[in-house]
N, C-alpha and C positions, 0 to 999 in steps of 0.2 A: 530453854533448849530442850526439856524434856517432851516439852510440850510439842516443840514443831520435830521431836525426831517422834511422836506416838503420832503426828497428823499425815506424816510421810508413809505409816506403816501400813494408817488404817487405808490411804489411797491406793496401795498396794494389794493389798489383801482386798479390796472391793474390785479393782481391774482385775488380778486374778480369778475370781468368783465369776465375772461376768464373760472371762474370756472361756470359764468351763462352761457355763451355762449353754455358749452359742456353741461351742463342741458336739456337747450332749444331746441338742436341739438336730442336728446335722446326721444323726446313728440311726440305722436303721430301730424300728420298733418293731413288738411283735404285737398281732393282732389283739384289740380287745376280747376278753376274754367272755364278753356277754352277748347270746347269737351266733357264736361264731363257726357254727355248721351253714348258719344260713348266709353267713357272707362268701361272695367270692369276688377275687379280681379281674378286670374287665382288663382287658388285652387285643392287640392289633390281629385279628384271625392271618391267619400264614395263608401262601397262595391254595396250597392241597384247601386247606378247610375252604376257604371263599369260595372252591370250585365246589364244593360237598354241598355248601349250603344254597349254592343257584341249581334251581330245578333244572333237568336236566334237557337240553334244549332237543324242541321236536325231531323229528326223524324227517327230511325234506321230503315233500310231498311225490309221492310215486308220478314220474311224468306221463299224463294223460295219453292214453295211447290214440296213439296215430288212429284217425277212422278211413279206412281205404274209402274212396272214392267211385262212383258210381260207373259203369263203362259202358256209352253211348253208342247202340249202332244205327247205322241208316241200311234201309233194305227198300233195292231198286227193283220192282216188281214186274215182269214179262210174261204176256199170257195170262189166259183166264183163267188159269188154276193155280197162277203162281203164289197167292194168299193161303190158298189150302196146305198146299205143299209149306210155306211158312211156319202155320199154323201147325202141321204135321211134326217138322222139324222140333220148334220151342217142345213140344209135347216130349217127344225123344230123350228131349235134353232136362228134361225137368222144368221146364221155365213155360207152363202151361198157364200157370196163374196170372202173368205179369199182360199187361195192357199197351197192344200197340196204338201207335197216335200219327195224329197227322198233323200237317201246318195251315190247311185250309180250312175253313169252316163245312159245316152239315159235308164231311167226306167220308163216313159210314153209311152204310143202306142195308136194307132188307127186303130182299125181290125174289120174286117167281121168275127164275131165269128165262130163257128165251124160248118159246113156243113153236110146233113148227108152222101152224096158219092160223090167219083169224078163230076159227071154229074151232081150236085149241085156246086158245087164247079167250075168246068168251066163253068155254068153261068153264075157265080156269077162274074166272070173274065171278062167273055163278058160285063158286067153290069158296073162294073169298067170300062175298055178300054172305054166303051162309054160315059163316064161321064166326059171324059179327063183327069184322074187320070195320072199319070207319075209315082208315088213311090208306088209300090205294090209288092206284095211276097206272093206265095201260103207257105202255111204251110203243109210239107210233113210226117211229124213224132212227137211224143210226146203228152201231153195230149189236145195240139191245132190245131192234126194235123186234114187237111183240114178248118181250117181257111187262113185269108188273112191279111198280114200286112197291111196297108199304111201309116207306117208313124212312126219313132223312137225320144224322144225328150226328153230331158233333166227337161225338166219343163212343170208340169200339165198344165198350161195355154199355151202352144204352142200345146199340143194333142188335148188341148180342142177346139179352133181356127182350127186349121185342121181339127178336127168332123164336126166341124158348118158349115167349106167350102165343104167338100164333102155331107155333108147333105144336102144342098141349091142345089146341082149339080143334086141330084138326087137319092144319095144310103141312105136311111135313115135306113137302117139294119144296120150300123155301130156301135161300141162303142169304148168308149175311156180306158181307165184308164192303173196303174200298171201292166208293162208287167211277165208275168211267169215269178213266181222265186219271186218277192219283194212283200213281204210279210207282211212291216215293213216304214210307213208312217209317218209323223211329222205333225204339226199345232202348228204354233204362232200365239197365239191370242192377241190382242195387249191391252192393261190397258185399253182403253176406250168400249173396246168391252167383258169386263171378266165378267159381268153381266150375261150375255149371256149363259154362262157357264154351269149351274147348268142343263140345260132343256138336253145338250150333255152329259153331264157325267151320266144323271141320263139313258138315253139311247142308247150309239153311235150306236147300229144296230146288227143285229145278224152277227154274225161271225166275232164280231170286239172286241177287248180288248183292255180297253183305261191304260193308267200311264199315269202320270205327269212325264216330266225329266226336266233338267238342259237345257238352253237355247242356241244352237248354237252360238256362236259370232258373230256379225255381221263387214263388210267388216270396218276396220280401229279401232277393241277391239280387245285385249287378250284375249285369253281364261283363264279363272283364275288359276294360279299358282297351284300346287301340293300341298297339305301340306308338310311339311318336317319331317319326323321320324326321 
């Protein structure tokens, strides 16, 4: 009897022991005491910090500014001086620099205007020939007859350039501009220069009629699409 009430006790006292054990197991601890500046606990960052620690996101990109767009006019040309008178105008207005154009081919020239008879007119040939001119052409017939070519060019600044070099040569009776027949001029004025504008529009020149039109395309654009009916 001794014996199985000391085997009751000692089962007792060993479940107690083991049910302190898992207690004791289950309490919080405090940190070992070896390092323990260099330990820290690692923890879920709070929303504030998460935002702390993402770099801080760009500033959106400034929206590219608008580039005004070019403004196209057509100049319907009346009369033999109506280019001058053009030409006189753009100068007024500041727009002295810019390049008018045409839609035909060689529709710039550089001629000895009209003469009043032959024997002006040979001359006037002799006066060329002696200035070294090579590209000349009397004018035999029509409203230019007895003038003198020298010189056919697809672009006002190559007529103009050949003015200035036979002007230096010596013939300063020369002019340049739109040969007979084109009647009908362009000018793009570019966004930075459309300020400019108002002082031409409000005068381009006697015998000149200005409009706005649609802008040529330039080398590597479309020209815009058709509507579709």
């Amino acid at each position: 009897m001794r014996l199985i009430a000391f085997l009751i006790l000692l089962n007792a006292l060993t479940l107690a022991a083991g049910l302190a054990l898992e207690h004791w197991r289950q309490q919080p601890r405090a940190l070992p005491s070896h390092n323990a500046d260099k330990v820290r606990l690692l923890a879920r960052p709070t929303a504030s910090a998460a935002a702390a620690d993402v770099p801080a996101a760009q500033a959106p990109k400034a929206a590219v500014a608008s580039v005004a767009a070019p403004v196209c006019l057509q100049f319907s040309l009346t009369g033999a001086d109506a280019y001058a008178a053009l030409r006189a105008a753009m100068q007024r207005a500041g727009l002295q620099q810019l390049e008018l154009r045409a839609q035909r081919r060689l529709a710039w020239w550089v001629y000895w205007p009209p003469l009043d008879d032959a024997a002006a007119q040979a001359e006037a040939l002799a006066a060329i020939r002696a200035a070294g001119a090579q590209d000349y052409a009397p004018i035999r017939a029509g409203p230019m007859a007895r003038a003198i070519s020298l010189g056919m060019f697809d672009r006002e600044a190559d007529a103009r350039a050949q003015h200035a070099a036979l002007t230096r040569a010596g013939l300063t009776a020369l002019r340049y501009g739109p040969r007979p027949g084109v009647r009908v001029v362009y000018l793009d004025v570019p966004a930075e220069l459309i300020d400019r504008l108002p002082v031409l529009q409000a005068s381009p020149g006697e015998g000149v009629a200005l409009a706005e039109v649609a802008c040529a395309p330039r080398p590597g654009q479309q020209a815009a699409a058709a509507p579709q009916s």
